[in-house]
Structures are given as C-alpha cells and as structure tokens.
PDBQT receptor file of N, H, CA, C and O in Angstrom, charges set to zero:
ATOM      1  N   UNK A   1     -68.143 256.772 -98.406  1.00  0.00    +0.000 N 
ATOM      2  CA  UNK A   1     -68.438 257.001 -99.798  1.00  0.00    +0.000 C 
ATOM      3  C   UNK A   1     -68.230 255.698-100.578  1.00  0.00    +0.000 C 
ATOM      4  O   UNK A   1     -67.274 254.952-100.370  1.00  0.00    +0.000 OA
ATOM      5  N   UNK A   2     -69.021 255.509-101.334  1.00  0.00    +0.000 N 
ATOM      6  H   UNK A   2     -69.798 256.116-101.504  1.00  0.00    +0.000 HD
ATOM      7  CA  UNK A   2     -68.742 254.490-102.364  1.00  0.00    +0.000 C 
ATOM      8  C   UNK A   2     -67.898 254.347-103.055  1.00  0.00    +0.000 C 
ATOM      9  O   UNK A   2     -67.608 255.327-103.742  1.00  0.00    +0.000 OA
ATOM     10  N   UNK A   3     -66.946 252.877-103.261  1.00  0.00    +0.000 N 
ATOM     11  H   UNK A   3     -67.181 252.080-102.703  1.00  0.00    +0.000 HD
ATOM     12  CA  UNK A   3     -66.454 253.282-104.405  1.00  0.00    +0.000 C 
ATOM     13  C   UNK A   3     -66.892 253.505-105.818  1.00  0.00    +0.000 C 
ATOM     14  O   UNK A   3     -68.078 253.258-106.038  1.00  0.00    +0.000 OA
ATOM     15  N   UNK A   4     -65.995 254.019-107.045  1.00  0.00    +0.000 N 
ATOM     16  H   UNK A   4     -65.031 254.219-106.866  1.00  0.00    +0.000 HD
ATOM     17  CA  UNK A   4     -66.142 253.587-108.298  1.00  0.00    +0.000 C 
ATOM     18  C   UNK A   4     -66.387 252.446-108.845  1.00  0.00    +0.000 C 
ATOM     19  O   UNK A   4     -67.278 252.217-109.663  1.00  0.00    +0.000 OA
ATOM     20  N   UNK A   5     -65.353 251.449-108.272  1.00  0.00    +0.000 N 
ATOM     21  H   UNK A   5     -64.629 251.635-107.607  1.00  0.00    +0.000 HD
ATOM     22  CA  UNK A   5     -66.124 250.030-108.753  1.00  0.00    +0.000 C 
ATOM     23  C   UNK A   5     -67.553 249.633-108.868  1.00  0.00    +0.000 C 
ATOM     24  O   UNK A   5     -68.211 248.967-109.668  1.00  0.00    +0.000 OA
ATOM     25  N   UNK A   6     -67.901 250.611-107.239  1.00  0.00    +0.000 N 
ATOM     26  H   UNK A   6     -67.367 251.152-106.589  1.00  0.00    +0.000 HD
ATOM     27  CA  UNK A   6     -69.157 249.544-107.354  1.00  0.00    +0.000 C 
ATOM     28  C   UNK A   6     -70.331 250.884-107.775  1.00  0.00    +0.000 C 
ATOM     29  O   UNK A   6     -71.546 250.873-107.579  1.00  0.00    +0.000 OA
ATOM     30  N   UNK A   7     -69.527 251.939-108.379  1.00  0.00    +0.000 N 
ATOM     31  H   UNK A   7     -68.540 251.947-108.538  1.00  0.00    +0.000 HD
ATOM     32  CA  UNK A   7     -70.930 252.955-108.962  1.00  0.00    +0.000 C 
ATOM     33  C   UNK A   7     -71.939 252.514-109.745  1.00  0.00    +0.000 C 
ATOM     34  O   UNK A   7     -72.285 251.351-109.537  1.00  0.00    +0.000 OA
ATOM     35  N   UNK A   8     -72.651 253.267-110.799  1.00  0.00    +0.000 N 
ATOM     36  H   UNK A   8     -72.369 254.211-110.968  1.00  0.00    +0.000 HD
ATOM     37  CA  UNK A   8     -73.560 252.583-111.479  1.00  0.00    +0.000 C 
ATOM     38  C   UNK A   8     -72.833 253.400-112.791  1.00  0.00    +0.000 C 
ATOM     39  O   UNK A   8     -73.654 253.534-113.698  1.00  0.00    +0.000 OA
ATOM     40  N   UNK A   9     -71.603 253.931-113.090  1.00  0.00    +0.000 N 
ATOM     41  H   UNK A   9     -70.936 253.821-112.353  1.00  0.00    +0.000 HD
ATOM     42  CA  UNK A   9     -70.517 254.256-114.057  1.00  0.00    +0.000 C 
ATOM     43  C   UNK A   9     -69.345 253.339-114.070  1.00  0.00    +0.000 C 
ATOM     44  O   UNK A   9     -68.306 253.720-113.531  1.00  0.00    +0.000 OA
ATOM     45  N   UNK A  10     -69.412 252.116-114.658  1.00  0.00    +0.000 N 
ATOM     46  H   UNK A  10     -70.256 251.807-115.096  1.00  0.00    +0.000 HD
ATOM     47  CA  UNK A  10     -68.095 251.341-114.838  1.00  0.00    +0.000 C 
ATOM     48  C   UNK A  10     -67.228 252.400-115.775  1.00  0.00    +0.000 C 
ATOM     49  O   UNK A  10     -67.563 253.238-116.612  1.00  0.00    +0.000 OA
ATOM     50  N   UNK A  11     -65.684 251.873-115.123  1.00  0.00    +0.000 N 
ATOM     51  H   UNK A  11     -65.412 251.192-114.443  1.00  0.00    +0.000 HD
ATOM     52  CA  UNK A  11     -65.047 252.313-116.269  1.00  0.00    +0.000 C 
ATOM     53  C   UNK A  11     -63.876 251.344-116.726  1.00  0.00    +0.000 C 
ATOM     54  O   UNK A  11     -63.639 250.296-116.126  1.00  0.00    +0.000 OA
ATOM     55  N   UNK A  12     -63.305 251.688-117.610  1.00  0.00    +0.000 N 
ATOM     56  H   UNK A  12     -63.497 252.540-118.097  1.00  0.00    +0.000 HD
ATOM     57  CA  UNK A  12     -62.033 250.773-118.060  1.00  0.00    +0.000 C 
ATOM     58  C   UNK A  12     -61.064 250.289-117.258  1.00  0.00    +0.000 C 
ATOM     59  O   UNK A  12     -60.757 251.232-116.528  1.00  0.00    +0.000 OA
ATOM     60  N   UNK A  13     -60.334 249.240-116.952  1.00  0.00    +0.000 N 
ATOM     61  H   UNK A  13     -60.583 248.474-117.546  1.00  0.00    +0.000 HD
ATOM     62  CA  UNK A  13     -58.926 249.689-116.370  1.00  0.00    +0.000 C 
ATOM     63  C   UNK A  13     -57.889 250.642-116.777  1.00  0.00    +0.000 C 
ATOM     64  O   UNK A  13     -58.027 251.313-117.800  1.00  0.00    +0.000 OA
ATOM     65  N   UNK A  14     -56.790 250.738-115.971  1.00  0.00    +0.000 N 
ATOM     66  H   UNK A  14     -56.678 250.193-115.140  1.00  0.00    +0.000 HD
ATOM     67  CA  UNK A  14     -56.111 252.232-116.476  1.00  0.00    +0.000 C 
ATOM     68  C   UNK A  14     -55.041 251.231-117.954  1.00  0.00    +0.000 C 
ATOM     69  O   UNK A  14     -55.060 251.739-119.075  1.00  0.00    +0.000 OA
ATOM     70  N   UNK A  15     -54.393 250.167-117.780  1.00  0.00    +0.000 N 
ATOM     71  H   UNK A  15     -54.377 249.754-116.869  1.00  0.00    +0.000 HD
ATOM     72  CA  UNK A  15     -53.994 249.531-118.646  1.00  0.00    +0.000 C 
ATOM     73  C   UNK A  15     -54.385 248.688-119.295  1.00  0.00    +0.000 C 
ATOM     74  O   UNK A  15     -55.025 248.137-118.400  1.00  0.00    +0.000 OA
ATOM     75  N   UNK A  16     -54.588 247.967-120.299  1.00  0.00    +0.000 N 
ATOM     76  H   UNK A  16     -54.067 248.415-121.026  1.00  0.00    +0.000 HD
ATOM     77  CA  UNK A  16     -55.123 247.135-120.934  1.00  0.00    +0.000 C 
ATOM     78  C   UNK A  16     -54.298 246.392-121.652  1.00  0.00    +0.000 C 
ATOM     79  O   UNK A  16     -53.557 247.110-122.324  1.00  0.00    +0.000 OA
ATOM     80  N   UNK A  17     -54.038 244.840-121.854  1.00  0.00    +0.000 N 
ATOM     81  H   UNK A  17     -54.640 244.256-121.309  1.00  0.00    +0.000 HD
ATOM     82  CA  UNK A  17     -52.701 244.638-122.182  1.00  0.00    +0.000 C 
ATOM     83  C   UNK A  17     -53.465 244.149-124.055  1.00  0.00    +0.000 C 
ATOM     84  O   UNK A  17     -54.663 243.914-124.209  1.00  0.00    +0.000 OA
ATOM     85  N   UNK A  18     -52.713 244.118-124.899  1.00  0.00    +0.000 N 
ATOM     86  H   UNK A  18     -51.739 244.310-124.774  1.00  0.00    +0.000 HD
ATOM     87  CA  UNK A  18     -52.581 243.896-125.997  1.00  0.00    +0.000 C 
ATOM     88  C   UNK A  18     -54.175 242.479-126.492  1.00  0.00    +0.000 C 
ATOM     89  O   UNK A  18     -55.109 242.444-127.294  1.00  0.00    +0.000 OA
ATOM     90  N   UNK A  19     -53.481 241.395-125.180  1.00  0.00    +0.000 N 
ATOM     91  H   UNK A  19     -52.722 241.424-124.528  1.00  0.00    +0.000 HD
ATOM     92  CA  UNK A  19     -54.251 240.271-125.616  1.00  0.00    +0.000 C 
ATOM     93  C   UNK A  19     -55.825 240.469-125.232  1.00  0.00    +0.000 C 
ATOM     94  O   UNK A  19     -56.747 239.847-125.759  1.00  0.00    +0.000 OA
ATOM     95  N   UNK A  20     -55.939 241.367-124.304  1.00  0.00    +0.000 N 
ATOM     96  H   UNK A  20     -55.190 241.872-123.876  1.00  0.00    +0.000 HD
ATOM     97  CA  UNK A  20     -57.182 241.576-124.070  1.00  0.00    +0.000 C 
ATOM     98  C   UNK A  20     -58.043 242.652-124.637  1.00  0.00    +0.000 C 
ATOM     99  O   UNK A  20     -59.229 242.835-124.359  1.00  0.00    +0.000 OA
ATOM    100  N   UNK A  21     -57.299 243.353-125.477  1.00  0.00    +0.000 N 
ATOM    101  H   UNK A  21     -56.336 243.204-125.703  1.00  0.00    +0.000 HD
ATOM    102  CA  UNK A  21     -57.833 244.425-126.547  1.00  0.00    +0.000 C 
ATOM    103  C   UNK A  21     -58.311 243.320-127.965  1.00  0.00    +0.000 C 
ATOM    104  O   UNK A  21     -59.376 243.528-128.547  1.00  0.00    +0.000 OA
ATOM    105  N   UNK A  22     -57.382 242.175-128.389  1.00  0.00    +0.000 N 
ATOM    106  H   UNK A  22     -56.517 242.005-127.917  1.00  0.00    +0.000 HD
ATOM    107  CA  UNK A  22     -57.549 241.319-129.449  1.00  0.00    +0.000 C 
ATOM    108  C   UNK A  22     -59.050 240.840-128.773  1.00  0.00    +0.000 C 
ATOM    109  O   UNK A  22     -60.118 241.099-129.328  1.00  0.00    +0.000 OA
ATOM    110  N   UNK A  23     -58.922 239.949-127.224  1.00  0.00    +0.000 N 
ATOM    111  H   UNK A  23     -58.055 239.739-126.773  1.00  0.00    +0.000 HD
ATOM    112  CA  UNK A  23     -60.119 239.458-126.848  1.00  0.00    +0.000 C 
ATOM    113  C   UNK A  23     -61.175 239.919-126.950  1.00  0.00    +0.000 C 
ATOM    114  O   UNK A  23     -62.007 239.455-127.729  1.00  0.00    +0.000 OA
ATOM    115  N   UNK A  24     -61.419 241.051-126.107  1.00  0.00    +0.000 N 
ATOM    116  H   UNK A  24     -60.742 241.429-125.474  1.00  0.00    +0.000 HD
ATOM    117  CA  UNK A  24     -62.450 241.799-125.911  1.00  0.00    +0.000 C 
ATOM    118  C   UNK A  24     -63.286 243.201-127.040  1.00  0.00    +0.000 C 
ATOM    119  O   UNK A  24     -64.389 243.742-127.128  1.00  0.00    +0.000 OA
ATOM    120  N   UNK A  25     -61.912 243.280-127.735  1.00  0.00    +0.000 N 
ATOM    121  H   UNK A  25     -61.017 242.841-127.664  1.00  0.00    +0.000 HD
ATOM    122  CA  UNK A  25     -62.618 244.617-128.265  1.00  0.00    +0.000 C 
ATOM    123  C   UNK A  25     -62.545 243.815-130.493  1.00  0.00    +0.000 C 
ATOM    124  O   UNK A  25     -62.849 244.515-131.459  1.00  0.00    +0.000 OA
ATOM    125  N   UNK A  26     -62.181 242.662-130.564  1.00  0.00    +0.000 N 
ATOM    126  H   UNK A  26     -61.934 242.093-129.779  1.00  0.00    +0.000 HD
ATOM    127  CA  UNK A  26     -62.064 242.487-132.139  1.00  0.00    +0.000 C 
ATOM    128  C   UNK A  26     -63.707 242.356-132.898  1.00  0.00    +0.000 C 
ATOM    129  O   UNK A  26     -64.209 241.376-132.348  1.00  0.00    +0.000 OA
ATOM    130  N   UNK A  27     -64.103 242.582-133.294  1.00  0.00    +0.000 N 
ATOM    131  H   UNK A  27     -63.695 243.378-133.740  1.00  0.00    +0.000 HD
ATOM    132  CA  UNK A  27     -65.649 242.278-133.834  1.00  0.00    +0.000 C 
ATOM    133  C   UNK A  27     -65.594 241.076-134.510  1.00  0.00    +0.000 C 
ATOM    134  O   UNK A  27     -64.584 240.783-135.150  1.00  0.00    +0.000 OA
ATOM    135  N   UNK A  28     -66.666 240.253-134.443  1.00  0.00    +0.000 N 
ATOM    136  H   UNK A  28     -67.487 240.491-133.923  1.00  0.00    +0.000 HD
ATOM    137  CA  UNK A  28     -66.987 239.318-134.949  1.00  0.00    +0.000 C 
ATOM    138  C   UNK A  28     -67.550 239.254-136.364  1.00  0.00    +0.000 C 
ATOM    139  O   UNK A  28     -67.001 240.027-137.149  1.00  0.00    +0.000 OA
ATOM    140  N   UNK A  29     -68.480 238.535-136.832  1.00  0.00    +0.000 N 
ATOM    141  H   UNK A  29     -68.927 237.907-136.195  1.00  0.00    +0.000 HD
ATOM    142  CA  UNK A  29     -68.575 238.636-137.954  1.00  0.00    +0.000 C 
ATOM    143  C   UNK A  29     -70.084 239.278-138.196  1.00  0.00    +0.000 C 
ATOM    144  O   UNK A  29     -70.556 239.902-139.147  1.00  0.00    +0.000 OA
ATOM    145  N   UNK A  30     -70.633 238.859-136.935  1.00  0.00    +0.000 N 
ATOM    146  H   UNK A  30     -70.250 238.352-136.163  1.00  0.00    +0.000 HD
ATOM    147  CA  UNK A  30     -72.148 239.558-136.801  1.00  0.00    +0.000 C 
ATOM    148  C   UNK A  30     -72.318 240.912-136.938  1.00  0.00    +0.000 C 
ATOM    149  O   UNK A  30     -73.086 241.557-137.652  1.00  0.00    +0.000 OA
ATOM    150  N   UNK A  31     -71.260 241.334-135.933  1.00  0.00    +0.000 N 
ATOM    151  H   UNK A  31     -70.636 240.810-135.353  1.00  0.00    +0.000 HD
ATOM    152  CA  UNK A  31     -71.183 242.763-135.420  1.00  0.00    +0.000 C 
ATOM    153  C   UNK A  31     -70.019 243.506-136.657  1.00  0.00    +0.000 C 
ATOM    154  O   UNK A  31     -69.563 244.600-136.326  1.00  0.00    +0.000 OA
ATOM    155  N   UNK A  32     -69.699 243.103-137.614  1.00  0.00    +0.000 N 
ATOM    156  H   UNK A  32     -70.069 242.214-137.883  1.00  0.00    +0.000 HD
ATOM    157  CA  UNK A  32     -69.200 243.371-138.984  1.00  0.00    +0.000 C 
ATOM    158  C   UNK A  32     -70.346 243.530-139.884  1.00  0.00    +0.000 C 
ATOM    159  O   UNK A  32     -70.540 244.533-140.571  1.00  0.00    +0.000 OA
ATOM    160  N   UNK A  33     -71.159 242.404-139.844  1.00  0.00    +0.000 N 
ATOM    161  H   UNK A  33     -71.002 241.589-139.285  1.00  0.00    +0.000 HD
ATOM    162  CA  UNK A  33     -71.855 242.526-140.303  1.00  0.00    +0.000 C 
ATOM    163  C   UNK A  33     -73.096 243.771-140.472  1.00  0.00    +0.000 C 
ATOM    164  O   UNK A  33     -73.427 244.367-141.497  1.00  0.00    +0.000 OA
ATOM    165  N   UNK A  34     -73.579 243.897-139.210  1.00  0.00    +0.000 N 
ATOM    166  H   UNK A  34     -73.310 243.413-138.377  1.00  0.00    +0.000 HD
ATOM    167  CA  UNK A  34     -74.515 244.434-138.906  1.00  0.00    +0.000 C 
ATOM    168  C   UNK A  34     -73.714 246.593-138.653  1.00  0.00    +0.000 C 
ATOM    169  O   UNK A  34     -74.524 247.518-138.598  1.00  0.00    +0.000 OA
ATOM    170  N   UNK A  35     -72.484 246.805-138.574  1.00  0.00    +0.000 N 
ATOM    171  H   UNK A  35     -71.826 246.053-138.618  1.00  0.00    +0.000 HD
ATOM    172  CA  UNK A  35     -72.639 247.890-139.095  1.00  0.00    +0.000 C 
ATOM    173  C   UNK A  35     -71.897 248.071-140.098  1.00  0.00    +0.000 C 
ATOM    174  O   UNK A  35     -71.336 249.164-140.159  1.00  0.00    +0.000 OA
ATOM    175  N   UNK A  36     -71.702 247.267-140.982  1.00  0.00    +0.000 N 
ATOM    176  H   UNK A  36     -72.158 246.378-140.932  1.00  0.00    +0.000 HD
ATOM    177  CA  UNK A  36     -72.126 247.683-142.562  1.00  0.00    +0.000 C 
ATOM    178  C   UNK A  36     -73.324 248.220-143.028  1.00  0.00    +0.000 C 
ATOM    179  O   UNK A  36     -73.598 249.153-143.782  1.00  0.00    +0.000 OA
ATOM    180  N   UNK A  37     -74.005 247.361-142.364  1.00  0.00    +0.000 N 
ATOM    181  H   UNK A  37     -73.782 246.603-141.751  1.00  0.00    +0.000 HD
ATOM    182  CA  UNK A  37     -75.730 248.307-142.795  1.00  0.00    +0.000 C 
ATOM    183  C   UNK A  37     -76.387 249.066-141.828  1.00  0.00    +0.000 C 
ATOM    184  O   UNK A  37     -77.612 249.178-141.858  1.00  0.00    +0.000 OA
ATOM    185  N   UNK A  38     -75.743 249.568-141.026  1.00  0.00    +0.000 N 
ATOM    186  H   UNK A  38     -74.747 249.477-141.002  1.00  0.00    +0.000 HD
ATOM    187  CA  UNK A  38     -76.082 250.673-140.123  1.00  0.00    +0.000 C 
ATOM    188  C   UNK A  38     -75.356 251.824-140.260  1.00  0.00    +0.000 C 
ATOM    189  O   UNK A  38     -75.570 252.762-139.492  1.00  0.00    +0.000 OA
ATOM    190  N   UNK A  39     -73.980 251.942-141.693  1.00  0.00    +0.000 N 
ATOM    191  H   UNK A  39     -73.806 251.180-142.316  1.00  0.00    +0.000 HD
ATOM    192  CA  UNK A  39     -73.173 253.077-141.519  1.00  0.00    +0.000 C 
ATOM    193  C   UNK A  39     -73.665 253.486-143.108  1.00  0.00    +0.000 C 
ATOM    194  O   UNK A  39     -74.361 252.802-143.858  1.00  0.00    +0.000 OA
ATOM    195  N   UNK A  40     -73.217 254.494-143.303  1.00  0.00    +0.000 N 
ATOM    196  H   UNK A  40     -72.651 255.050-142.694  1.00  0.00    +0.000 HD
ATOM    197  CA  UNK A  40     -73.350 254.665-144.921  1.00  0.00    +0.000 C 
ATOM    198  C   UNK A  40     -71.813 254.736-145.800  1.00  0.00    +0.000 C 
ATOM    199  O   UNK A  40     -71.776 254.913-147.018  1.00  0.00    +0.000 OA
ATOM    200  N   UNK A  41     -70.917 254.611-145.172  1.00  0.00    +0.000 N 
ATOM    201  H   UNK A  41     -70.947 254.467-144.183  1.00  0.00    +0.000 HD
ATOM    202  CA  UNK A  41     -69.810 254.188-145.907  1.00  0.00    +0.000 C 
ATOM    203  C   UNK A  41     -68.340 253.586-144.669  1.00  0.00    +0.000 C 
ATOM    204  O   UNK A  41     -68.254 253.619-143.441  1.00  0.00    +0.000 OA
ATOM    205  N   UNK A  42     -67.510 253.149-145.624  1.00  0.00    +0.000 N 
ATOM    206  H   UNK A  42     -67.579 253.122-146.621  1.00  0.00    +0.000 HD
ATOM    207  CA  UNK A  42     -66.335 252.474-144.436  1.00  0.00    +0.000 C 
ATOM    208  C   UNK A  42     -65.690 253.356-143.758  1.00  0.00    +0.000 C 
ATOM    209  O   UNK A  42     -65.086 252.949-142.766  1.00  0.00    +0.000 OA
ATOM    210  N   UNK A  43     -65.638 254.703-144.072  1.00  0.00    +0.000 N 
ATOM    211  H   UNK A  43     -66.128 255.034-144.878  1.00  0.00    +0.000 HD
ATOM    212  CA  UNK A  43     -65.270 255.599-143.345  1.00  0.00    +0.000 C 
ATOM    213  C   UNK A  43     -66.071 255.393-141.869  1.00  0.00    +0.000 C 
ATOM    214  O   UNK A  43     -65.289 255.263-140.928  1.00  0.00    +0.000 OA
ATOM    215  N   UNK A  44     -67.174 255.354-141.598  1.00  0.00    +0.000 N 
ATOM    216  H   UNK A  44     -67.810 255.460-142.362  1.00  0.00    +0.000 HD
ATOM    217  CA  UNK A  44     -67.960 255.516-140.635  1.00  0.00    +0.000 C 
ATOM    218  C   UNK A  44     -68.144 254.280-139.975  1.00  0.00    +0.000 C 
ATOM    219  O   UNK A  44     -69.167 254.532-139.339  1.00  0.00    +0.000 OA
ATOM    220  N   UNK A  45     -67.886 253.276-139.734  1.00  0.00    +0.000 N 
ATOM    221  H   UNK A  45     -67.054 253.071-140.251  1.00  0.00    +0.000 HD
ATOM    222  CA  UNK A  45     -67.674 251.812-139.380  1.00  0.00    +0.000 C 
ATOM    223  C   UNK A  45     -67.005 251.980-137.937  1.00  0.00    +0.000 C 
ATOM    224  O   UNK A  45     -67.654 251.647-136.946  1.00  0.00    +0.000 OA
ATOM    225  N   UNK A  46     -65.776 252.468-137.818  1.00  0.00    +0.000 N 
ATOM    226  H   UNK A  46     -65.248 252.738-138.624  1.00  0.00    +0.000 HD
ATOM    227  CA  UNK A  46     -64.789 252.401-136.649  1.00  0.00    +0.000 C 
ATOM    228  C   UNK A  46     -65.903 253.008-135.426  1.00  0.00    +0.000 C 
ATOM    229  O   UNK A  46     -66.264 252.354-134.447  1.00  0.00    +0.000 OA
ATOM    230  N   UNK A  47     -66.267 254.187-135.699  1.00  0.00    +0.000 N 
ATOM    231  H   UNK A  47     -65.974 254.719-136.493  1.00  0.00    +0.000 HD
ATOM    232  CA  UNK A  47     -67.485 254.651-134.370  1.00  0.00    +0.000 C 
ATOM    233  C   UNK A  47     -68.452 253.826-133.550  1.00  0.00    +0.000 C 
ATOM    234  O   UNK A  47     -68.580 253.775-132.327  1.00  0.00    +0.000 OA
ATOM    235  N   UNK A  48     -69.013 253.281-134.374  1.00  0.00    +0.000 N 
ATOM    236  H   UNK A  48     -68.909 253.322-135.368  1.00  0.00    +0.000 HD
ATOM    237  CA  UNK A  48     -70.344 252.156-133.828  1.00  0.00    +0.000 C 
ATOM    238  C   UNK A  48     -69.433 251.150-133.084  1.00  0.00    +0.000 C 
ATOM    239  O   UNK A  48     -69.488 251.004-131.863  1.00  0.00    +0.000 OA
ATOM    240  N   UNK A  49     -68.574 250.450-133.911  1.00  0.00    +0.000 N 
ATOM    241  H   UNK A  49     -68.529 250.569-134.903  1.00  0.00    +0.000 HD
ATOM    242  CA  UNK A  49     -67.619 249.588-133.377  1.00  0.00    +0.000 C 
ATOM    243  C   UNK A  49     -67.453 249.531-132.045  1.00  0.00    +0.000 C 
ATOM    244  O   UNK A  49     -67.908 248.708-131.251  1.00  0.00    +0.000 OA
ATOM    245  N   UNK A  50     -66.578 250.722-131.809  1.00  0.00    +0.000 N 
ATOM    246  H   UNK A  50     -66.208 251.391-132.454  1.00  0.00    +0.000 HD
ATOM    247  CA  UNK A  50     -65.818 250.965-130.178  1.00  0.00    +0.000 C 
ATOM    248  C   UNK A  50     -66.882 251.380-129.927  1.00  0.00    +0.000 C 
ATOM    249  O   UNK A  50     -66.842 250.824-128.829  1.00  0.00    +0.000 OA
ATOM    250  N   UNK A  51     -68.190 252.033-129.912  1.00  0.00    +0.000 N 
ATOM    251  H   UNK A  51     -68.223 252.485-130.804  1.00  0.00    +0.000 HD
ATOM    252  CA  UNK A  51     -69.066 251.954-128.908  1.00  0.00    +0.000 C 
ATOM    253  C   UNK A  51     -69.486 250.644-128.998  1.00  0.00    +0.000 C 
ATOM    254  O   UNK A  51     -68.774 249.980-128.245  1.00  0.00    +0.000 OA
ATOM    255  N   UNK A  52     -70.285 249.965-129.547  1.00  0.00    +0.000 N 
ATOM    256  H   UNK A  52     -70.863 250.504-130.159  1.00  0.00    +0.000 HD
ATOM    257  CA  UNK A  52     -70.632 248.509-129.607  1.00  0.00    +0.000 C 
ATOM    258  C   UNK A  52     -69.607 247.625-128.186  1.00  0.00    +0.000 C 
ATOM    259  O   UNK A  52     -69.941 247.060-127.145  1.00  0.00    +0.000 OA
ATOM    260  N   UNK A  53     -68.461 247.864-128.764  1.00  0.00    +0.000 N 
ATOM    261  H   UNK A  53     -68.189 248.323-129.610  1.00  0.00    +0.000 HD
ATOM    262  CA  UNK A  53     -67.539 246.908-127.799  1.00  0.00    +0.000 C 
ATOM    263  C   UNK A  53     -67.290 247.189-126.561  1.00  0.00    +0.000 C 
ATOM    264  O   UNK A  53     -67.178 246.312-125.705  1.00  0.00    +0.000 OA
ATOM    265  N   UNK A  54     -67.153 248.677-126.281  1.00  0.00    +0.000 N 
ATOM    266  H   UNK A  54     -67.243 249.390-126.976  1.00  0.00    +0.000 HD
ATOM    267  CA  UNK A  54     -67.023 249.334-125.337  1.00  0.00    +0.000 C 
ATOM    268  C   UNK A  54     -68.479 249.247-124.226  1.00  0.00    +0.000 C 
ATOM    269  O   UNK A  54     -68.398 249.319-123.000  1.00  0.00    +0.000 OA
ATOM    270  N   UNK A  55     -69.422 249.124-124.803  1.00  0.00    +0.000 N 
ATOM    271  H   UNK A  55     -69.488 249.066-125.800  1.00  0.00    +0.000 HD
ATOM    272  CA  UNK A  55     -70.906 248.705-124.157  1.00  0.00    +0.000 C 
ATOM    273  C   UNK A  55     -70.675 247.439-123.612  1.00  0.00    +0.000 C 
ATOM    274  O   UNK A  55     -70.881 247.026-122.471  1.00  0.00    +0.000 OA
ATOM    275  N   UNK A  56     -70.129 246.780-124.783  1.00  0.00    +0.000 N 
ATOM    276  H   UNK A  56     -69.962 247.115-125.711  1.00  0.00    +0.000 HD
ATOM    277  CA  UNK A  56     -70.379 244.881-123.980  1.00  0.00    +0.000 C 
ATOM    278  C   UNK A  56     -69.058 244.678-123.055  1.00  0.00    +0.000 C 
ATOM    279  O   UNK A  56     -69.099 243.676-122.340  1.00  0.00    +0.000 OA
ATOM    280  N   UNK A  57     -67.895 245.485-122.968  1.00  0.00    +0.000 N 
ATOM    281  H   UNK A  57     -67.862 246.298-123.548  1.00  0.00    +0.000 HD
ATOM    282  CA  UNK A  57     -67.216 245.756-122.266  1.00  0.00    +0.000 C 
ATOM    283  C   UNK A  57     -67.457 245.832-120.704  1.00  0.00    +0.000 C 
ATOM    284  O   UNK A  57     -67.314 244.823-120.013  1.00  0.00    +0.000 OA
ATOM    285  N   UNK A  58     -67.778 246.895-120.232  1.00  0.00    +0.000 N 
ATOM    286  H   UNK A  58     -67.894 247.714-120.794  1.00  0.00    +0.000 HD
ATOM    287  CA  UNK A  58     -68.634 247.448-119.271  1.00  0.00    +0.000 C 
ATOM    288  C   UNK A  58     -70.104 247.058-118.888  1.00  0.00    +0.000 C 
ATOM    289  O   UNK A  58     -70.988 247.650-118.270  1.00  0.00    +0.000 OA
ATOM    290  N   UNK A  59     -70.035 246.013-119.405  1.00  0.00    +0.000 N 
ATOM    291  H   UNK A  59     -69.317 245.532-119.907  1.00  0.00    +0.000 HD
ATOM    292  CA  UNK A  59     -71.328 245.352-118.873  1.00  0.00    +0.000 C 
ATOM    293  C   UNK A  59     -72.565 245.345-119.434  1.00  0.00    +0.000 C 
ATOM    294  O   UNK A  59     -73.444 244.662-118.909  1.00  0.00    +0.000 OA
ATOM    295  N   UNK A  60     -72.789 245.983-120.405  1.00  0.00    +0.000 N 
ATOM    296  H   UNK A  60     -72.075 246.538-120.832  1.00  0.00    +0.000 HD
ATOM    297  CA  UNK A  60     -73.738 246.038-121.161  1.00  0.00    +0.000 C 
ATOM    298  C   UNK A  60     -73.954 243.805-122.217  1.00  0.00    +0.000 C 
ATOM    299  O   UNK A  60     -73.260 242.796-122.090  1.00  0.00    +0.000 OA
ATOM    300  N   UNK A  61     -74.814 243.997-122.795  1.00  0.00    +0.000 N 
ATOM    301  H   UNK A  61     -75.378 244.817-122.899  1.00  0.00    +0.000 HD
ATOM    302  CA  UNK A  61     -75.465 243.232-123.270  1.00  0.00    +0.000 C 
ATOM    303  C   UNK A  61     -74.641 242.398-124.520  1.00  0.00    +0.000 C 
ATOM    304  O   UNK A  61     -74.749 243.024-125.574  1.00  0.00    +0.000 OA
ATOM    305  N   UNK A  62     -73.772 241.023-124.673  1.00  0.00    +0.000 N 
ATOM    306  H   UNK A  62     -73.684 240.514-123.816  1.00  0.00    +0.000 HD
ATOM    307  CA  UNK A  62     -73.288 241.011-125.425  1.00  0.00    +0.000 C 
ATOM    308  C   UNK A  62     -73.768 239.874-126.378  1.00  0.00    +0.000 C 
ATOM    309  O   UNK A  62     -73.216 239.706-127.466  1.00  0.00    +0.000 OA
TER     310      UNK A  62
C-alpha cells in the first residue's frame, strides 16, 4: 500500500513549531491585499486566508 506521503492528499505535519507558522502561514501584502476585495467585510478575511496559505502550503501554487 502506498504511503500518505506520497498520496495525491498531502497533509500537515502533526506539529508545527511557532517559527514556521510566522514563515509559512503570515500573508503578505499582496495576499492582504487581494482579500480585502474578495471579502465584504473584516469579519470575513481570516477564511480565504488559511485557505489561501494552507493551499500554498501543501503544494499548491504560491
């Protein structure tokens, strides 16, 4: 059987230490930018976010 690693479902590690949550998951200014005008208020901002990051995370397109 295959592993998980090498499925076509990445997933997170089980821990994640602090500096690599600052690294990997902080938004830039683009990606600030750009869902400001994709949300309709600041309430709704945090969602897109962690998917956004969570995509380029796991291999998706960054």
């Amino acid at each position: 059987m295959t592993s998980i690693e090498r499925s076509a479902y990445p997933r997170f590690k089980r821990l994640i230490t602090a500096r690599e949550l600052h690294v990997f998951f902080t938004p830039g200014e683009e990606e600030r930018a750009w869902v400001e005008e994709v949300t309709d208020s600041d309430e709704h901002q945090l969602a897109p976010l962690v998917a956004l990051k969570s995509y380029q995370r796991t291999g998706g397109v960054e």
